[in-house]
C-alpha positions in Angstrom: 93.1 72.8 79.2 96.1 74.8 77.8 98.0 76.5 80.4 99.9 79.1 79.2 103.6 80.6 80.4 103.1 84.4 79.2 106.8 86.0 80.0 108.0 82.2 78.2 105.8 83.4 75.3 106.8 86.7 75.1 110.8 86.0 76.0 111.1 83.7 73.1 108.8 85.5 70.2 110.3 86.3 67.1 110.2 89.9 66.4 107.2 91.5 64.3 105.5 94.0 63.7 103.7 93.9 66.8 106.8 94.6 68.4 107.5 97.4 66.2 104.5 99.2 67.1 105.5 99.2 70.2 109.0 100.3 70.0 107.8 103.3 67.5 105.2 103.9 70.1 107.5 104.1 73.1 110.1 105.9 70.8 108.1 108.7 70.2 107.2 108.7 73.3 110.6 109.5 74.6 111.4 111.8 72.0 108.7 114.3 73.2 109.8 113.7 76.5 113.8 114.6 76.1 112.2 117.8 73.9 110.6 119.0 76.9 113.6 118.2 79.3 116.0 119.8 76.7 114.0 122.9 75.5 114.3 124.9 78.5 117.9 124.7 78.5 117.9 125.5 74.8 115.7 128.8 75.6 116.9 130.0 78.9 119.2 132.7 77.4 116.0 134.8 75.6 113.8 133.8 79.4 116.8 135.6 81.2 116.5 138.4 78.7 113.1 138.2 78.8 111.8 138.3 82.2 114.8 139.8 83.7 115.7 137.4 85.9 119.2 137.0 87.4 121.5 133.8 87.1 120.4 132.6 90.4 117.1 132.6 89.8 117.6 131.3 86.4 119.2 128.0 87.7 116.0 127.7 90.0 113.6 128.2 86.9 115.3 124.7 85.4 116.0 123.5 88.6 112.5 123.1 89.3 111.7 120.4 86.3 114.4 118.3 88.3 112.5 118.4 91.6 109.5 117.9 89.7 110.9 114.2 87.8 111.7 113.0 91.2 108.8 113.3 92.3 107.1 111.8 89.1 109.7 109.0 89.0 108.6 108.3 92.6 104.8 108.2 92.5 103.7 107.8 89.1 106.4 105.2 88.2 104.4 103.3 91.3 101.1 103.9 90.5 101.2 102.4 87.1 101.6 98.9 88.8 98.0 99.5 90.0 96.3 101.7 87.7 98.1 100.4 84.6 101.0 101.3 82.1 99.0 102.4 79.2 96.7 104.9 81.2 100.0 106.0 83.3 102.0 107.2 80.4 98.9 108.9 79.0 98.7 110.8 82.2 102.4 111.5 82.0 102.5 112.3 78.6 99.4 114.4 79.2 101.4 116.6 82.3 104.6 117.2 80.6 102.8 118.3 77.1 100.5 120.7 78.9 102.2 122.2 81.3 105.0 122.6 79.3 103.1 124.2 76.7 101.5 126.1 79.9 105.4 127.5 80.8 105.3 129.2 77.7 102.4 131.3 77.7 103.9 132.7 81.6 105.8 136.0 82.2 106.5 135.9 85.6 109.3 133.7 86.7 107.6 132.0 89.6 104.8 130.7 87.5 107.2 129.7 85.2 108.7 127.5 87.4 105.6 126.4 88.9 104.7 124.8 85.4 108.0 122.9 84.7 107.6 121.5 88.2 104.3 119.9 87.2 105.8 119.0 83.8 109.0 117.5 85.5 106.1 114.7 87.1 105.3 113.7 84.0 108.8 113.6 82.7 110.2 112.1 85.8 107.1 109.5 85.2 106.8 108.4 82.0 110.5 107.4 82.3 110.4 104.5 84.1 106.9 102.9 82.3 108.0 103.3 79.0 110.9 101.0 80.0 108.8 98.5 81.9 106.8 98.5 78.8 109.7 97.6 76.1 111.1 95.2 78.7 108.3 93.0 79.3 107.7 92.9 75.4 110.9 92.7 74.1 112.1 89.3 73.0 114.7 88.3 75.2 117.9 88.0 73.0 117.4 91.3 72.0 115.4 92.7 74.7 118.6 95.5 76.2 119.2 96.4 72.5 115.3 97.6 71.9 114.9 98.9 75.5 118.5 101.5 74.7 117.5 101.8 71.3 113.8 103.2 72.2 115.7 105.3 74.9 117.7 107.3 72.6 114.8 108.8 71.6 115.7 111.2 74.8 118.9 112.4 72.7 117.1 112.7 69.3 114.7 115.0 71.2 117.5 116.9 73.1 118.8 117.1 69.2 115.7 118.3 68.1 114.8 120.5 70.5 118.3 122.1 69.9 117.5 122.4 66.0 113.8 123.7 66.8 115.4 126.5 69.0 117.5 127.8 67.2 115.0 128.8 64.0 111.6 129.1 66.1 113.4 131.7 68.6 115.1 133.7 66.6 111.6 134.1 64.6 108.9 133.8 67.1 110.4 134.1 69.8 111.2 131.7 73.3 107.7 131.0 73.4 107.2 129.3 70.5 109.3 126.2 71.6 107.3 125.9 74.7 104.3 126.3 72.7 105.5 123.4 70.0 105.6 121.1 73.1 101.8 120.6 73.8 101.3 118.6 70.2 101.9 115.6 71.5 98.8 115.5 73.4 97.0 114.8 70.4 98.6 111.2 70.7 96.7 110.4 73.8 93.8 108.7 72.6 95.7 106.3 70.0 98.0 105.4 72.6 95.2 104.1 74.5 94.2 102.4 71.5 97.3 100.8 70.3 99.7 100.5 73.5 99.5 97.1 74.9 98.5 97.3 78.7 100.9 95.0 80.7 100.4 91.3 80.7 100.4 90.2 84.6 98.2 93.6 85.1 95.2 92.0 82.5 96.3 88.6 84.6 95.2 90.1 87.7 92.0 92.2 86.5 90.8 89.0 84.7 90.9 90.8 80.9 91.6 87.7 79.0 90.2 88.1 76.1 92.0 91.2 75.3 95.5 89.2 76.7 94.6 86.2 74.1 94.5 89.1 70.9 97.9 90.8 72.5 99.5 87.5 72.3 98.6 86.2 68.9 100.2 89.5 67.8 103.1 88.9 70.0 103.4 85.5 68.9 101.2 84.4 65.4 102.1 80.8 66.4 99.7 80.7 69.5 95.8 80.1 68.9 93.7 81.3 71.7 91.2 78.7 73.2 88.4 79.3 75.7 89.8 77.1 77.8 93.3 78.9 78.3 94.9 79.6 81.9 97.5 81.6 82.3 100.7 80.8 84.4 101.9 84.1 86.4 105.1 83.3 88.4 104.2 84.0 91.8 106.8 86.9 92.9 105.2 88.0 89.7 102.1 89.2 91.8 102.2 92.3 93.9 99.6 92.3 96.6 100.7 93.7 99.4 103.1 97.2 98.9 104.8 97.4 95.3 108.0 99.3 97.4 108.3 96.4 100.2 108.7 93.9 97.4 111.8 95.7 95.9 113.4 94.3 99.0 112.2 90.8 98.9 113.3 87.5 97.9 117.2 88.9 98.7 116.7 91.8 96.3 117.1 94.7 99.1 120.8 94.9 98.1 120.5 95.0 95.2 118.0 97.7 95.0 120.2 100.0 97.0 123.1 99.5 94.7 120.9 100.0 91.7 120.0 103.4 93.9 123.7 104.6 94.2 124.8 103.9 90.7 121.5 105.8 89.6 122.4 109.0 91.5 126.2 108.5 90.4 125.3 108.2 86.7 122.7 111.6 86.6 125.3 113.4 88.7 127.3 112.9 86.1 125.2 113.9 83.3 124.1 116.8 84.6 127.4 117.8 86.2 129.1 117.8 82.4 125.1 119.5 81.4 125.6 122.3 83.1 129.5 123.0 83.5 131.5 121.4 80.9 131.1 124.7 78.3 131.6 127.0 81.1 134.8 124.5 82.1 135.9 124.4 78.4 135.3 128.1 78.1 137.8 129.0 81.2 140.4 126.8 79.7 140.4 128.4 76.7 139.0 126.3 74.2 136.3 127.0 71.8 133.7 124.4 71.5 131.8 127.0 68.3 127.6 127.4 68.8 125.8 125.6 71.9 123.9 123.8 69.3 127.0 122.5 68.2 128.2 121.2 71.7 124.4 119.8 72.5 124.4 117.9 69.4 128.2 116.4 69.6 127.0 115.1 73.5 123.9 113.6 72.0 125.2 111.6 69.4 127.2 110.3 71.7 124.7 109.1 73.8 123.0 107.8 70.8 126.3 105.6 70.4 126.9 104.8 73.9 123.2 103.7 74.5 122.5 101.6 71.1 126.3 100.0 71.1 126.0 99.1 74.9 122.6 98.2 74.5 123.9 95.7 71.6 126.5 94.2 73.9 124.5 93.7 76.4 122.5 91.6 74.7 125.4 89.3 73.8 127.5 89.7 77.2 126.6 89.2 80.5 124.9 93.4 80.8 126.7 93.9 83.9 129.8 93.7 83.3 129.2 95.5 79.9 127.6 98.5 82.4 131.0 97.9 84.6 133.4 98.3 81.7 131.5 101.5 80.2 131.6 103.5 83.2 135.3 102.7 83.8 135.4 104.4 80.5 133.2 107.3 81.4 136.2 107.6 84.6 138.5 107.7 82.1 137.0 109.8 79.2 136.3 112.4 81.6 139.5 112.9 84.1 140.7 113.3 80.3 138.6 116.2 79.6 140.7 118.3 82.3 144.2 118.5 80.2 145.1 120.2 77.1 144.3 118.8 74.1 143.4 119.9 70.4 139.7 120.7 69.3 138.9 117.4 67.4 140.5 115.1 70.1 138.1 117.6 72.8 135.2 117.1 70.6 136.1 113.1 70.5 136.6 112.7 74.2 133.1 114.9 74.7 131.6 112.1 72.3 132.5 109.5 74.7 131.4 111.5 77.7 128.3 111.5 76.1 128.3 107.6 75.3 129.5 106.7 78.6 127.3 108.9 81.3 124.2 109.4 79.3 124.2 106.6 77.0 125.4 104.6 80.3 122.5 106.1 81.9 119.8 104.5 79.3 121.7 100.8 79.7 121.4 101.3 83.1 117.8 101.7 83.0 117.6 98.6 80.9 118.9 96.9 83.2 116.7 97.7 86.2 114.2 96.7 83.9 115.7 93.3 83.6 116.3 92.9 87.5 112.5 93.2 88.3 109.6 90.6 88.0 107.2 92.4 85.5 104.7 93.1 88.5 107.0 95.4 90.6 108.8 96.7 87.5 108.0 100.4 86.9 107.5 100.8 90.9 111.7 99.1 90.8 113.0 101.7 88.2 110.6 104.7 89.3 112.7 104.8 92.9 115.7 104.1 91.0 115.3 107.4 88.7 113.7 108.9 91.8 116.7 108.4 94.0 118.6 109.4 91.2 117.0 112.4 90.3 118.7 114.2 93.6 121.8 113.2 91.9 121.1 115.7 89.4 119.5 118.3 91.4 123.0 118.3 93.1 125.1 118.2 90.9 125.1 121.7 89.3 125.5 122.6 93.0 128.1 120.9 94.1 130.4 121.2 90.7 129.3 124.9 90.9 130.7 125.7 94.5 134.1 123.8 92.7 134.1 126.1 90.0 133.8 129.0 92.1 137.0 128.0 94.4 139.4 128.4 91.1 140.7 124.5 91.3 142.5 123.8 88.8 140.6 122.4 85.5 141.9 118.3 86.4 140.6 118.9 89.7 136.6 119.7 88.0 136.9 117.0 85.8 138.4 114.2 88.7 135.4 115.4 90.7 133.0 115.1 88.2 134.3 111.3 87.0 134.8 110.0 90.7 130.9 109.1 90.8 131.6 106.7 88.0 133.8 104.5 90.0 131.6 104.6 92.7 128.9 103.4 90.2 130.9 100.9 88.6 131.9 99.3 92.2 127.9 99.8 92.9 126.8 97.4 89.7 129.7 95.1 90.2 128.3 94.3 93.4 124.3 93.7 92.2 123.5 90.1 92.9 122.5 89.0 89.2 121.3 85.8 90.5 118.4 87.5 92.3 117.5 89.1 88.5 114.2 88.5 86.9 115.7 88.1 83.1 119.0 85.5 83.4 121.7 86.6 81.5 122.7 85.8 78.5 123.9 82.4 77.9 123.3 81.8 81.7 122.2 78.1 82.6 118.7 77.7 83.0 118.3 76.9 86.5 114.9 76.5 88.2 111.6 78.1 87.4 109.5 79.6 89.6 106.5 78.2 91.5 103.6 80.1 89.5 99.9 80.1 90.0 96.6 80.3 87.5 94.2 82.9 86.4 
């Protein structure tokens, strides 16, 4: 009888192609996901005209995506622990593809809004599967690299989204880019196909044969056997309630810090989101096009997600995640003085690294912190919880903006949330993680079970 370790199997792999299917997989994934969280923004200038609508109500329109990840982060990030990842983000790619799609063929601002709340679910949702996904079948010295480098596929959608607009609308109108968004349904059905469903999941519902052919292509070294059992840690099972077992085995501290520095980081990304052209603006600089401004804070977080995602994989990732939002403090309180347009477009480069890109490396390590069962329920309450960051943030920045401070004042408001998170992480027991760190000391495995 061969009994089988399969997160030892899948930490120590070598990567292949396997892998890079499902990297490109989750990738694209992402991409069509930061499109559809990007493309309203991009658009809402020709809606306003459009529909009429006032300011106010404008904000609601794209505030109502926000409420809508929340609740998508909360309830299908949890589901997919039961139901399974694959069929979860086919669901969530299914909701944010259609209904945004949907959002595009409305007139009337209510039903507008209506739609990107039911797209937000899926957006919200597939968030915290796809990194559950790359996590568990990453190998584990370069598992934060791939997990940050699939997540900057949020950015290059943002980017393309911003490209898209900017020739569909003046052609066909704001439609069209809502329109664009409900492709990516087509992908459904080879998703199914090719996605790997998760490895304690096909543990539990007694699909071995399909979890020997997932890890001869994970690992070409292992030959399946009929007699194979398979070794599932035991806090690797979740019977009982996915959301009680984020605060057992002394990780309920933990999760609540993971919580705050969540809702710190997105209330910072959204704060700089929505105010730092209007900020910019008052203080007399010219940042040139919007499309210039969303693709300079992109490729930032492009940088700031792949080079922390890269460190963390060779430093211990939470003191990496300490040291960049100390430097999203420090980039941003910087943002409120005079300074020439290059060194402006620099400093919003690092904003971008160091709240977005922080954001992503962030998420990676949530994804590190839970045991694989529990996983997506972990970081869909951590983007949940944080989510609320970002609904208030354009409020709270906005009532700031409207008592005339003076332009340090915005900018220290906006980067005290990143010391809040950096004390937050600091403080996250690492010894109660389910990936040690790198180089740690191997301590004891443990006690697992059969299937």
């Amino acid at each position: 009888m061969q009994h089988i370790d399969i997160h030892k199997l899948a930490d120590n792999a070598r990567f292949n192609r396997f892998h890079a299917t499902v990297l490109a997989w989750c990738a694209i994934i992402i991409i069509c996901d930061g499109y559809d969280l990007a493309v309203a923004g991009i658009a809402l200038p020709a809606i306003m005209k459009s529909m009429g609508v006032t300011a106010q109500n404008a904000g609601f329109m794209v505030s109502s995506a926000l409420f809508g990840m929340m609740f998508g982060a909360f309830f299908l990030g949890t589901i997919a622990d039961r139901i399974g990842r694959a069929r979860a983000i086919a669901i969530c790619l299914a909701l944010f593809s259609v209904f945004t799609a949907a959002a595009g063929l409305t007139t009337d601002p209510y039903v507008f809004s209506a739609m990107r709340f039911l797209a937000g679910l899926g957006i919200g949702g597939v968030m915290p599967n796809v990194v559950a996904q790359m996590t568990e079948y990453s190998p584990r010295k370069i598992r934060a690299t791939m997990v940050t480098l699939m997540f900057s596929g949020y950015a290059v959608g943002g980017m393309l989204a911003a490209v898209m607009g900017k020739g569909l609308i003046e052609s066909y109108g704001w439609s069209s880019v809502f329109l664009a968004a409900g492709v990516p349904v087509v992908l459904i059905p080879f998703i199914l196909k090719s996605l790997p469903e998760s490895m304690p999941f096909l543990v539990r519902q007694g699909r071995t044969d399909e979890l020997k052919a997932i890890l001869a292509r994970m690992e070409p070294s292992y030959q399946p056997r009929s007699e194979d059992h398979f070794a599932v840690a035991a806090h690797e099972r979740a019977d009982g309630a996915p959301i009680g077992k984020l605060f057992q085995n002394g990780r309920g501290f933990s999760t609540v810090m993971f919580w705050i520095a969540f809702f710190m980081c997105l209330f910072m990304v959204y704060a700089l989101s929505s105010w730092l052209a209007k900020l910019m603006a008052g203080a007399g600089y010219s940042l040139g096009s919007a499309l210039t401004f969303v693709l300079v804070l992109n490729f930032g977080a492009v940088i700031g997600a792949v080079g922390g995602g890269w460190l963390a994989d060779r430093f211990h990732i939470k003191y990496v995640l300490v040291g960049m939002y100390a430097l999203a403090a420090v980039s941003i309180t910087l943002l409120g003085y005079p300074v020439s347009t290059p060194v402006l477009f620099v400093l919003v480069g690092l904003a971008g690294a160091s709240t977005i890109g922080t954001q992503i490396v962030t998420y990676a390590y949530a994804g590190q912190f839970y045991p694989t069962a529990v996983r997506s329920t972990g970081i869909g309450w951590a983007s949940g919880v944080g989510r609320s960051g970002a609904i208030l943030a354009p409020i709270v920045i906005g009532t700031l903006v409207g008592m005339a401070l003076p332009l340090q004042q915005n900018f220290v408001a906006i980067a005290i949330p990143a010391v809040i998170a950096a004390v937050s992480v600091a403080l996250i027991s690492h010894r109660k993680s389910a990936t040690p760190a790198r180089g740690a000391i191997n301590g004891a495995v443990p006690a697992s079970s059969e299937a």
